[in-house]
DRENDO-1510 file (C-alpha; in Angstrom, 1 decimal, always signed):
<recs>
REC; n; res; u; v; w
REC; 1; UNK; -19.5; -95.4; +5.3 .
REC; 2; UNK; -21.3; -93.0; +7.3 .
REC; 3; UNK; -17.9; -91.9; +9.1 .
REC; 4; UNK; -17.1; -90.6; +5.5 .
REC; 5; UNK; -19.9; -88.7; +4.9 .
REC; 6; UNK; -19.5; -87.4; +7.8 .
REC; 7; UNK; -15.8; -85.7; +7.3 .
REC; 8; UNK; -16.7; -84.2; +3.5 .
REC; 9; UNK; -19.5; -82.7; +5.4 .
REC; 10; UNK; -16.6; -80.4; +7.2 .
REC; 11; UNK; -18.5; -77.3; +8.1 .
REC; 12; UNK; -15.5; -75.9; +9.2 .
REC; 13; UNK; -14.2; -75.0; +5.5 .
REC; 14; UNK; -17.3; -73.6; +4.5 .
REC; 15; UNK; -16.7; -71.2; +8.2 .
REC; 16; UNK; -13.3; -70.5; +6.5 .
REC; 17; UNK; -14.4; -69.3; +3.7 .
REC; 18; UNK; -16.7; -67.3; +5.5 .
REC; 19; UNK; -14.1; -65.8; +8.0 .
REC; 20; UNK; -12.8; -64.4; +4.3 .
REC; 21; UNK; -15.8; -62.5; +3.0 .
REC; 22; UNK; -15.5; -61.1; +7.3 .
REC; 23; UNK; -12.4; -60.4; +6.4 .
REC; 24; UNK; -13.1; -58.9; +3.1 .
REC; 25; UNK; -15.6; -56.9; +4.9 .
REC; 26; UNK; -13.3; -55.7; +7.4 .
REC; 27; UNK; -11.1; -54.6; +4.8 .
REC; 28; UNK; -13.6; -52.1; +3.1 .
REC; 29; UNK; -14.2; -50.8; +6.6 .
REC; 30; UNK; -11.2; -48.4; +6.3 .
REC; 31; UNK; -12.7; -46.8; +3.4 .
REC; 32; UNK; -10.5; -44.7; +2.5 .
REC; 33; UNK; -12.3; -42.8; -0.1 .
REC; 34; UNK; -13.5; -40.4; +2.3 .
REC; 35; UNK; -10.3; -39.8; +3.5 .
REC; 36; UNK; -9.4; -38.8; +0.1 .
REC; 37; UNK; -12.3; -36.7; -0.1 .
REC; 38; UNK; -12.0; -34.6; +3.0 .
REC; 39; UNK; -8.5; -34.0; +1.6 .
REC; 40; UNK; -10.2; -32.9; -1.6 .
REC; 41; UNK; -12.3; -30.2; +0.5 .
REC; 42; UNK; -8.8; -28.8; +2.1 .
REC; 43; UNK; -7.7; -28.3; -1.2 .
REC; 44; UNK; -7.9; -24.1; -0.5 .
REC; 45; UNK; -5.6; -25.3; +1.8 .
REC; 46; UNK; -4.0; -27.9; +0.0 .
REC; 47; UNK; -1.8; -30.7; +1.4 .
REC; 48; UNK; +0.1; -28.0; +2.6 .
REC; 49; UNK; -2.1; -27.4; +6.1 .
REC; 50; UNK; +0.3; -29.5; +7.3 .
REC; 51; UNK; +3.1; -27.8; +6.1 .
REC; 52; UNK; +1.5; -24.7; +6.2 .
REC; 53; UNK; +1.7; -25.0; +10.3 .
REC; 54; UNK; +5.7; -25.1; +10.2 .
REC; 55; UNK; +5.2; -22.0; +7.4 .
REC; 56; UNK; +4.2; -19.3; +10.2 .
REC; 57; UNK; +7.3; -20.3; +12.4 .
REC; 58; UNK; +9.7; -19.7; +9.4 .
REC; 59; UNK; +7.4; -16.1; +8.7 .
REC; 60; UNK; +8.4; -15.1; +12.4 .
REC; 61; UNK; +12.0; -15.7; +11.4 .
REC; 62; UNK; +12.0; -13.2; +8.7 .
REC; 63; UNK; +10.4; -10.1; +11.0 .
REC; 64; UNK; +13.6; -10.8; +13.2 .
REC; 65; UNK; +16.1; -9.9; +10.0 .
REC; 66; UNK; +13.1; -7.5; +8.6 .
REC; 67; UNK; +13.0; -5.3; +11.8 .
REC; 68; UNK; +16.9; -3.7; +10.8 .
REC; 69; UNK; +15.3; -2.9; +7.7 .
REC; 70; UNK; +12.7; -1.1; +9.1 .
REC; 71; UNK; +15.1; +2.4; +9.6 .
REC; 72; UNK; +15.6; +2.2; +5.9 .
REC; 73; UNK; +12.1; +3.0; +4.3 .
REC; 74; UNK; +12.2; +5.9; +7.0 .
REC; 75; UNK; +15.3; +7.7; +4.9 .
REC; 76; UNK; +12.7; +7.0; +1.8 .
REC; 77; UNK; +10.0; +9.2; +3.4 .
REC; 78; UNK; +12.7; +12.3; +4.3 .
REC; 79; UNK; +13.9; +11.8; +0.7 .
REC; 80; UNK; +10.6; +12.6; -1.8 .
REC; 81; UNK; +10.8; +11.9; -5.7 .
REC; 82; UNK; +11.0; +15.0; -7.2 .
REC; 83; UNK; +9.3; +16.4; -10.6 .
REC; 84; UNK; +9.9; +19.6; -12.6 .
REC; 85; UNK; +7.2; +20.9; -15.0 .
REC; 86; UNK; +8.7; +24.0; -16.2 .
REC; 87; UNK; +6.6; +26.8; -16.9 .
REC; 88; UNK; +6.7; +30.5; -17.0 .
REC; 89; UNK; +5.9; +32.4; -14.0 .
REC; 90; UNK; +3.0; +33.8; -15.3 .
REC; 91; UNK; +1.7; +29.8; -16.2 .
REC; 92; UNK; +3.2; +28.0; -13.0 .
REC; 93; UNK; +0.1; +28.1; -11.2 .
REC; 94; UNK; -2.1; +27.0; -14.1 .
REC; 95; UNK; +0.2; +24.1; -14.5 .
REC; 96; UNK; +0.0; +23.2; -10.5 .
REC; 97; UNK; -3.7; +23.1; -11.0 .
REC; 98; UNK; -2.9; +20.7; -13.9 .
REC; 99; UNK; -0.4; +18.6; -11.9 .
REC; 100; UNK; -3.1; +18.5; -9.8 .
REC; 101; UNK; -5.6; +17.1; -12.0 .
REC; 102; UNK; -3.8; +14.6; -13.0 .
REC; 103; UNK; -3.1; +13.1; -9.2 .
REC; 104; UNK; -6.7; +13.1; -8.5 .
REC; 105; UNK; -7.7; +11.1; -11.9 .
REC; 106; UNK; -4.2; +8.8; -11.0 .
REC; 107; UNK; -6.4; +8.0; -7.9 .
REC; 108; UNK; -4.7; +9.9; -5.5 .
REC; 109; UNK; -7.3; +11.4; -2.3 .
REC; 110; UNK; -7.8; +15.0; -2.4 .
REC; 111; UNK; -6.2; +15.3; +1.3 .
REC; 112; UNK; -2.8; +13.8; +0.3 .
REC; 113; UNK; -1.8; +17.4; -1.8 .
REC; 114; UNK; -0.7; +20.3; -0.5 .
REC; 115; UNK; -0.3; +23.3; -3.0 .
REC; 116; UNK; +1.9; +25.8; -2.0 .
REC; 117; UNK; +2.0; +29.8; -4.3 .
REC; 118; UNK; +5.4; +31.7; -3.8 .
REC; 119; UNK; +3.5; +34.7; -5.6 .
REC; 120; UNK; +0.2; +35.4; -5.7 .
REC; 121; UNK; -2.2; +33.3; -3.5 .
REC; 122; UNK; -4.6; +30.6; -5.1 .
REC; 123; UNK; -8.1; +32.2; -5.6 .
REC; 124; UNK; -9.1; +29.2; -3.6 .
REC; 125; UNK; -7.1; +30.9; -0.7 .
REC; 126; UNK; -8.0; +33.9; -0.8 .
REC; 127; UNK; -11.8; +33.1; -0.7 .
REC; 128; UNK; -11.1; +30.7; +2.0 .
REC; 129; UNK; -9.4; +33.4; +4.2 .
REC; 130; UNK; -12.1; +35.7; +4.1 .
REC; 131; UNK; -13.7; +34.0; +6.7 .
REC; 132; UNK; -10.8; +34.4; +9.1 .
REC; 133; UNK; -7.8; +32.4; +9.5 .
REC; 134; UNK; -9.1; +29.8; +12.1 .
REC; 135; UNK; -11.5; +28.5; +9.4 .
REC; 136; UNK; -9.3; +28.5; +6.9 .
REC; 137; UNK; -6.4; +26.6; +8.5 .
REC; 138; UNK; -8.9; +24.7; +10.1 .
REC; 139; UNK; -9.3; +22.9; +6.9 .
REC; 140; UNK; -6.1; +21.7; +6.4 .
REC; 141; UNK; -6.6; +19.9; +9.6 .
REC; 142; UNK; -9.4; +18.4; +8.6 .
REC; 143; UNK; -7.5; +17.0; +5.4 .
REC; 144; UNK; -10.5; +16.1; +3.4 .
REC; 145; UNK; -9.3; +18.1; +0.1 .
REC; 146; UNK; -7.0; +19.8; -1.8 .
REC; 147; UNK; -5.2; +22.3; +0.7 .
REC; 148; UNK; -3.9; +25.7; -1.1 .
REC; 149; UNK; -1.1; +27.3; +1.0 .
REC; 150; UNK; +1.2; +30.9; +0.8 .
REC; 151; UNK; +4.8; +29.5; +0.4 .
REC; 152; UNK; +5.1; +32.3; +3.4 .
REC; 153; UNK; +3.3; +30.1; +5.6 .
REC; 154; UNK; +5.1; +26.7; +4.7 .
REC; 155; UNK; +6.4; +26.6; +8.1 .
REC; 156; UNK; +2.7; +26.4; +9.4 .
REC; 157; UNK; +1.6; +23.9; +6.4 .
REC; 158; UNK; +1.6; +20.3; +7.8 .
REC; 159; UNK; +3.0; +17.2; +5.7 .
REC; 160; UNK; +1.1; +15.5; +3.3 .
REC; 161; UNK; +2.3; +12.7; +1.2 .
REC; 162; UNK; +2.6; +15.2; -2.3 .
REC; 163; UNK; +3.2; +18.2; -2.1 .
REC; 164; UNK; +2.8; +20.9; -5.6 .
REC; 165; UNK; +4.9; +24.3; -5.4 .
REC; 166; UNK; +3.7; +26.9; -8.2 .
REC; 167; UNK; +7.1; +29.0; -8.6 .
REC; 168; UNK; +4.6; +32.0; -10.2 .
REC; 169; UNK; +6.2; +34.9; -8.1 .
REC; 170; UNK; +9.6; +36.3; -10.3 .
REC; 171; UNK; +11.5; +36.8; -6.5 .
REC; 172; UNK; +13.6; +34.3; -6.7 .
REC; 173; UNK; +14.5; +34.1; -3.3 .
REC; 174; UNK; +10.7; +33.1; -1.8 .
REC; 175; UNK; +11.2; +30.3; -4.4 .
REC; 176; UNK; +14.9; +29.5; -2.5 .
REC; 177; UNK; +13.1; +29.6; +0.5 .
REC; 178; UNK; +9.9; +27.7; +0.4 .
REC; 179; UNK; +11.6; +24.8; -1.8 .
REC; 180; UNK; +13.9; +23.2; +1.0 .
REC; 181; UNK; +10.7; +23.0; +3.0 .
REC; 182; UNK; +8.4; +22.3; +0.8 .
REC; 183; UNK; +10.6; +19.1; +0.3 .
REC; 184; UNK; +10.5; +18.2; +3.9 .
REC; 185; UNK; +6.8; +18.8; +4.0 .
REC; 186; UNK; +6.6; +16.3; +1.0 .
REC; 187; UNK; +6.4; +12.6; +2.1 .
REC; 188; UNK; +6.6; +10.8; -1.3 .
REC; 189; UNK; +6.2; +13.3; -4.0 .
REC; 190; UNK; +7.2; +17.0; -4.7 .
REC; 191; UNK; +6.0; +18.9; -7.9 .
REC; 192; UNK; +7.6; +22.1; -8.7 .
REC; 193; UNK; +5.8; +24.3; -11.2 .
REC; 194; UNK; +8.4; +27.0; -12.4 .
REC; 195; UNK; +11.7; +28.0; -14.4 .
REC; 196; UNK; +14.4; +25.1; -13.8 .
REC; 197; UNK; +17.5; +27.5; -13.3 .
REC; 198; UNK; +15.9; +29.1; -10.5 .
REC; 199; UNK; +14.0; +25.8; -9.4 .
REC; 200; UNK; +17.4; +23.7; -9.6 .
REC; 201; UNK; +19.4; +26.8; -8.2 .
REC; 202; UNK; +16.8; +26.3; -4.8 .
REC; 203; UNK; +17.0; +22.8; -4.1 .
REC; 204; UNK; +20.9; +22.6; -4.8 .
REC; 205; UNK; +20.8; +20.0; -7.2 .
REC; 206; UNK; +19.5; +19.6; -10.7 .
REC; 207; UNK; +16.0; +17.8; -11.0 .
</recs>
């Protein structure tokens, strides 16, 4: 009798059952809640940090193919839109100062225009060349504003990216002159302020 109380008394089942809860605790022990969590935080990056690593090795494969391409915004820049306003001689420069206007409120920076006169000379000019010639060209190197040029001097006027011609002279040929570089002085924009015909008839192509 006492040799069976002694074998329900197995202590070794109840240590079973508490090698599960052990278990049971060792299981919770991975957590993985935080795991989840800290991938939560990465969310700005996403999943994709891992993916995003391979990303910048296919990025470096497009420069390769994107470095041919590179010639071709460079025929863009020797190639500027162009825009006629046509006006009377007489009104060409008051619609250059308009064209103007209009780029500065468009956003465009006071040093990206060049206006060139093929008749008389901007009153800003004029005033601006009474102090001598040095100070006044010394301006257009500083490209903080508006520059207003002679189309006579065009050779001397440096590129900016737009460039505003006021056709308010009636010698056609200054126009025929000053256009072609006017254009090359241009980088993305040329307004021409003037009749078309004679306009058109200087650049050698209708506008």
């Amino acid at each position: 009798m006492p040799l069976i109380s002694e074998e329900p008394q197995i202590p070794e089942s109840a240590q079973g059952p508490r090698v599960t809860p052990a278990t049971g605790r060792t299981a919770p022990t991975p957590r993985p809640v935080p795991g989840p969590r800290s991938a939560a935080t990465p969310r700005p990056g996403r999943p994709g940090p891992g993916p995003a690593r391979p990303a910048p090795p296919a990025q470096r494969a497009h420069p390769a193919p994107a470095a041919p391409a590179r010639p071709q915004p460079t025929e863009n820049r020797s190639a500027p839109q162009v825009q006629l306003i046509p006006a009377p001689a007489a009104g060409a420069l008051d619609a250059a100062e308009e064209a103007v206007d209009l780029l500065l409120e468009s956003g465009r920076a006071p040093g990206d225009i060049l206006v060139l006169t093929t008749g008389e000379q901007h009153p800003w000019a004029v005033h601006e060349l009474s102090f001598g010639e040095a100070a006044y060209w010394a301006q257009q190197d500083a490209g903080d504003d508006v520059f207003f040029a002679d189309a006579s001097a065009v050779d001397r006027a440096k590129p900016r990216p737009v460039v505003v011609v006021a056709a308010n002279g009636d010698a056609g040929d200054a126009v025929a002159r000053a256009l072609p570089v006017a254009r090359d002085r241009a980088a993305a924009l040329l307004i021409v302020c003037g009749d078309p015909q004679t306009i058109n008839s200087a650049l050698g192509a209708g506008v």
